[in-house]
C-alpha positions as CSV (number, residue, x, y, z in Angstrom):
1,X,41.4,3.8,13.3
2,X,40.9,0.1,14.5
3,X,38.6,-2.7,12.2
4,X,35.1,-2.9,13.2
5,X,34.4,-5.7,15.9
6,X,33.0,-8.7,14.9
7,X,30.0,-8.0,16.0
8,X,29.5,-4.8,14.0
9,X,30.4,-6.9,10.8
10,X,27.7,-9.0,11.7
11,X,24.8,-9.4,9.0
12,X,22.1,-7.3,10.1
13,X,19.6,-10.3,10.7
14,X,22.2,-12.4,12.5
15,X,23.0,-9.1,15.0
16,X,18.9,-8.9,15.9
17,X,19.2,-12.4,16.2
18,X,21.6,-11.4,19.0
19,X,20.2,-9.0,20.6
20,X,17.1,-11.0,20.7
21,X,18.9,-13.6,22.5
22,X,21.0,-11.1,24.7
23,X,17.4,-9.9,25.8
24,X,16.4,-13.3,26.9
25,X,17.7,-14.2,30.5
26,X,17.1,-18.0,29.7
27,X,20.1,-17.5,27.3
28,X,23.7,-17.6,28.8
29,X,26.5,-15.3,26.4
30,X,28.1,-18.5,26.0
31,X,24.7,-20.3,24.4
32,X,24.3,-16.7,22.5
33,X,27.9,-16.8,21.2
34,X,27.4,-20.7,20.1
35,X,24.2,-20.2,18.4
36,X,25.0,-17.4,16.3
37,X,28.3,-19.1,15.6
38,X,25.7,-21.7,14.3
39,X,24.2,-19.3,12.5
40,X,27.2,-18.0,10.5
41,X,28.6,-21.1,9.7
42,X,24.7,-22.2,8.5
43,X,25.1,-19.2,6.4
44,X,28.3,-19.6,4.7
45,X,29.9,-16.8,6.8
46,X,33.6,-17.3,7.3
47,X,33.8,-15.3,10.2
48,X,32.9,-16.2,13.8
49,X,32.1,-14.0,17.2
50,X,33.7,-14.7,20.0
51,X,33.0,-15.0,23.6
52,X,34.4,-11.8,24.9
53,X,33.2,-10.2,21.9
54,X,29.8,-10.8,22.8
55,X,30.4,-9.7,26.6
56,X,32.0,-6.0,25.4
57,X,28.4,-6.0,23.3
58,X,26.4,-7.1,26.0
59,X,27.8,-5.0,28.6
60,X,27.7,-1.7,25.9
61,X,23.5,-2.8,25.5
62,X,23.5,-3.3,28.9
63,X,24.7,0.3,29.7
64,X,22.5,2.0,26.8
65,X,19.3,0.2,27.8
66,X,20.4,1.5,31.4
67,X,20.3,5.0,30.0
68,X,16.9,4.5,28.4
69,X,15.5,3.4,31.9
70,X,17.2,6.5,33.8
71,X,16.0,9.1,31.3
72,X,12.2,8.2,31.8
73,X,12.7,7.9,35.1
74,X,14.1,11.4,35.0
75,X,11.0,12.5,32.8
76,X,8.3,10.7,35.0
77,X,10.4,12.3,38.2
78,X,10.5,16.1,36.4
79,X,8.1,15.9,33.9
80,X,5.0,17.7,36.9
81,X,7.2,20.8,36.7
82,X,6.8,21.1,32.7
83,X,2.9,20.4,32.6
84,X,2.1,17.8,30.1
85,X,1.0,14.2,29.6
86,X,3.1,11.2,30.2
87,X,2.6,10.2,26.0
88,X,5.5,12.9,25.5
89,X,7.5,13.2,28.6
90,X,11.2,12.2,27.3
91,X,10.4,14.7,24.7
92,X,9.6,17.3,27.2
93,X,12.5,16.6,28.8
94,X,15.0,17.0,26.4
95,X,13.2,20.4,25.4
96,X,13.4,21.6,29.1
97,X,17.4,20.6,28.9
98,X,18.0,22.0,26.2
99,X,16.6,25.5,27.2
100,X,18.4,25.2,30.1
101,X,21.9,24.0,27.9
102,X,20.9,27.3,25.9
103,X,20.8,29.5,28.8
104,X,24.1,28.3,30.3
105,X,25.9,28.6,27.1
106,X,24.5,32.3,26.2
107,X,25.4,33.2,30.1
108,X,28.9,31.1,29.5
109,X,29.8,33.3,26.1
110,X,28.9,36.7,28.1
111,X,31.8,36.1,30.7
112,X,33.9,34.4,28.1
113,X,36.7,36.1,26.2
114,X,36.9,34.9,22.6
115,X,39.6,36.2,21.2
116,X,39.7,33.6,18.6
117,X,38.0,34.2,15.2
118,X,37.5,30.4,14.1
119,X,36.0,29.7,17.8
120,X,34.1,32.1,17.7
121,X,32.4,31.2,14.5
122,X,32.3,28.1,15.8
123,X,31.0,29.1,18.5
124,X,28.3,30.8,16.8
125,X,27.1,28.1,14.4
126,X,26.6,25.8,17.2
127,X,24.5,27.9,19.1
128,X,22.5,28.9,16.2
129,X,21.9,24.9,15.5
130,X,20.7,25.0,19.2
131,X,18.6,27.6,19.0
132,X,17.4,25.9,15.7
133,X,16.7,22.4,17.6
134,X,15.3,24.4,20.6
135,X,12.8,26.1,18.6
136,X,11.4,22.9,16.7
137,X,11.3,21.0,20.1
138,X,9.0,23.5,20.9
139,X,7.0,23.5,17.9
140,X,6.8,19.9,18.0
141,X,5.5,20.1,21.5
142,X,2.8,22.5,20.6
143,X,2.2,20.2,17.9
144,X,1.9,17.3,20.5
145,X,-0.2,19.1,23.3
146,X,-2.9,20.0,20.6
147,X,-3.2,16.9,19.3
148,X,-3.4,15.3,22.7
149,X,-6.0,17.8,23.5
150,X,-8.1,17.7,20.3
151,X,-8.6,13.8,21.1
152,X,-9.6,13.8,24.1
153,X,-12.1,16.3,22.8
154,X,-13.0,13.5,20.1
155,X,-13.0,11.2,22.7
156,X,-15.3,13.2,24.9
157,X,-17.6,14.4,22.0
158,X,-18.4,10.4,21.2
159,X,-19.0,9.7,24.9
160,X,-21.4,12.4,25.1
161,X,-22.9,11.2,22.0
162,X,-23.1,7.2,23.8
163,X,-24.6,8.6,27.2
164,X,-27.5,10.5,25.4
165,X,-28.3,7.5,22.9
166,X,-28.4,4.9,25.6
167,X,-30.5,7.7,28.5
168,X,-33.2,8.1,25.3
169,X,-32.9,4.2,24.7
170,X,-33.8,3.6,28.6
171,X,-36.5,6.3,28.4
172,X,-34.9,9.2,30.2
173,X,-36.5,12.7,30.2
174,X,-36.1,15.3,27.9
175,X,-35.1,17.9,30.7
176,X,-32.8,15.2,31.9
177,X,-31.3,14.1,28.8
178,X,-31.0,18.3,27.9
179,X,-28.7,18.8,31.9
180,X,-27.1,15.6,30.6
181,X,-26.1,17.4,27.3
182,X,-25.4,20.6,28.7
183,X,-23.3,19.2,31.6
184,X,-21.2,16.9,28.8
185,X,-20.7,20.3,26.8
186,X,-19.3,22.4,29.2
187,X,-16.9,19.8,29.6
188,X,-16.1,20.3,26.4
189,X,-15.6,23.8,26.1
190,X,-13.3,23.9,29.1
């Protein structure tokens, strides 16, 4: 296997130093590769980055970042078919894909002839992992739509407790303060 890339041996301040200055589109690669040069030679650092060396790392965050972007554009797309709020979409996601990744696989391994002992253990301990990361997607997305849920509950149960403060502070009714309490609780409860 090949040495690490100069930029990989970089000091872990001096690479967020890059990548901060990669993220800047005031900043050229070649200004980026001279001031951390800068840096490493401020530091004591023998070793310096080069040029091309900074391209092949900007183009690989380039292409991650890219990713990022296209997978929450693919939950914001999908995520009206899986019914939940946009504060765990990715998540969402990834669980809908891998149920679906699931369900190929299991359909893949009932036409498939393993003949193959090893493979098919192998076979086996990777699905059971999937299964495994399936089911705690799940569970951490019924974790995540309760929570959602129980504060917007909070959040409704303190605005219910604003509007009936402020209608007694501007002399409202009783009856109409009561509707206004009854109306806010059904809300609730639904």
């Amino acid at each position: 296997m090949g040495q690490p890339s100069s930029i990989a041996r970089l000091p872990e301040d001096i690479l967020a130093k890059l990548q901060e200055l990669l993220r800047d589109p005031r900043v050229t690669q070649l200004e980026a590769t001279g001031k951390i040069n800068e840096i490493l030679a401020a530091d004591g650092h023998p070793e310096r980055v080069t040029k091309s060396a900074v391209n092949r790392y900007s183009l690989k965050m380039e292409e991650v970042g890219a990713k990022i972007r296209q997978s929450r554009e693919m939950a914001d797309m999908w995520i009206g078919k899986f019914g939940a709020a946009p504060q765990g979409q990715v998540g969402l996601l990834i669980t809908e894909t891998l149920r679906t990744l699931a369900y190929e696989l299991t359909m893949k391994l009932q036409d498939a002839a393993i003949d193959d002992p090893e493979t098919m253990a192998a076979t086996i301990s990777q699905l059971k992992a999937l299964s495994l990361a399936v089911q705690r997607l799940e569970a951490s997305t019924t974790l995540n739509v309760k929570r959602e849920a129980e504060i917007r509950k909070q959040a409704l149960a303190r605005a219910a407790e604003n509007v009936v403060s402020e209608a007694k502070r501007q002399g409202t009714s009783a009856a109409s303060i009561d509707a206004l309490r009854a109306a806010i609780m059904t809300e609730l409860a639904s």
